[in-house]
Residue, then its C-alpha position, 0 to 999 in steps of 0.5 A: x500500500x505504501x508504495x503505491x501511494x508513494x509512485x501517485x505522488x511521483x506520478x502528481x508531481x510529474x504531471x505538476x512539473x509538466x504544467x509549470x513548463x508548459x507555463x513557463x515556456x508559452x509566455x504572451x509575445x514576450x519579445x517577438x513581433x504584435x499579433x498578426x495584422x489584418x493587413x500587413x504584419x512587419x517582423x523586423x524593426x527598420x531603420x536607415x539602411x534597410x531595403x524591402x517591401x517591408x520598408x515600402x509599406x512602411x513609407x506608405x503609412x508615413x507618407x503624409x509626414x514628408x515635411x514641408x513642399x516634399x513628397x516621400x518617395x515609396x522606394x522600399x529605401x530606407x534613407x534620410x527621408x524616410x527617417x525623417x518622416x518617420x521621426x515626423x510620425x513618432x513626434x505627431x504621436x507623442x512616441x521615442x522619436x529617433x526616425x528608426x520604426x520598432x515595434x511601439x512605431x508599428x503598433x501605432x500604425x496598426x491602430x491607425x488601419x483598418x483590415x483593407x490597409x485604409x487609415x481608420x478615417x477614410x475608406x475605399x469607397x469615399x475616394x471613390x464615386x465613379x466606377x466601383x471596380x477603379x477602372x477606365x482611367x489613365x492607369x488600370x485599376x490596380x494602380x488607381x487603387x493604389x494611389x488612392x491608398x496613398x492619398x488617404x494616408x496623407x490624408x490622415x496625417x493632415x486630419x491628425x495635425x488639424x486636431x482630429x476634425x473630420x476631413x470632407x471628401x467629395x470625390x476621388x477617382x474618375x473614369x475617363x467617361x465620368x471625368x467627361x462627364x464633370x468637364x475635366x481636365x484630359x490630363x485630370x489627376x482624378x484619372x490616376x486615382x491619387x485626387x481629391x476633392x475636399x469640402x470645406x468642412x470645419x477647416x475651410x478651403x483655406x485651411x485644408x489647402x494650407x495644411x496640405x503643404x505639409x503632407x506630401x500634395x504636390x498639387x494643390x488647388x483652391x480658392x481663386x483658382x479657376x473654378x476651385x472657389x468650392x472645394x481644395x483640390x489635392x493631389x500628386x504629380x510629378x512637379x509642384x504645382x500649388x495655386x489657391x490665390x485666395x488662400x495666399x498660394 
């Protein structure tokens, strides 16, 4: 009889040494990266120097912090710039800012997007009243779309340094038949899927096209500006071009 008590014991304390190691060896994400996101995960941090779609995704969610009259380029290089913008980003959201992306930088990002890789203020759908699909423009679809995603991350950089306010979005991309429609420009940003149209909202036209300036828009059009007395018009081209008389640009 006293053996057999003897081996229970040895056999409980077994299965109790057994269920501290399987404690002890599972612990909650102790040092590697966040739970998976819905949209991108990074499992590195990132700083100057570094290369890779990793970094690219990453310019495009700090792209509206370029500074003033710059836009980022979204290279996949992690260079002066982009070190730069990021620093921007940590500042504007009151984390360590040394312009290198660890995980508190990610976290942030991933508060800030939606499952669709959308910033949590804007959508697909606001950038978009023409053709649903994003196509029949100047780029194919795919590119439209894409561009719009970086509007909407600019976008969402000017919302935050305007104090969180909502930002009015009146239209995005445009077909060729719907740009026709509206009377357009042949050459309309709005055909690339990276313009938009803004009300005036609880900034003003002034104030959204001043703003602007600061966040990557290489085009910006606004009051007295022909036929821009009613909403800021923003965009991105290849050379600066910034006209909003009534605004002083």
């Amino acid at each position: 009889m006293k053996s057999r008590l003897v081996r229970l014991f040895a056999l409980l304390a077994a299965v109790a040494a057994a269920v501290t190691v399987a404690v002890t060896v599972v612990p909650a994400n102790a040092d590697g990266p966040a739970v998976a996101d819905a949209c991108f995960t990074w499992d590195r941090p990132l700083a100057e120097g570094a290369a890779g779609d990793d970094v690219r995704q990453l310019q495009i969610r700090v792209s509206g912090y370029p500074g003033y009259g710059a836009v980022l380029a979204l290279d996949g290089q992690y260079g002066p710039a982009t070190k730069a913008a990021v620093t921007r980003f940590q500042e504007a959201y009151g984390l360590p800012a040394d312009g290198a992306a660890n995980q508190s930088t990610f976290d942030k990002i991933y508060e800030l997007s939606d499952d669709d890789c959308t910033p949590v203020n804007f959508t697909f759908d606001e950038l978009n009243n023409c053709n649903s699909d994003w196509s029949g423009g100047n780029v194919d679809a795919a590119t439209a779309k894409a561009n719009a995603l970086v509007s909407m991350w600019k976008l969402q950089a000017m919302r935050h340094a305007m104090g969180d306010r909502p930002i009015v979005v009146n239209g995005g991309f445009r077909s060729k038949a719907c740009n026709d429609a509206v009377g357009g420009a042949a050459a309309s940003r709005h055909l690339f899927g990276d313009a938009v149209d803004l009300g005036a909202g609880s900034q003003g036209f002034c104030g959204l096209a001043q703003q602007a300036r600061n966040h990557g828009f290489n085009e910006i059009l606004g009051p007295g500006y022909p036929d821009h007395d009613d909403h800021t018009h923003v965009a991105n081209r290849a050379d600066q071009f910034w006209s909003a008389p009534n605004c002083g640009i």
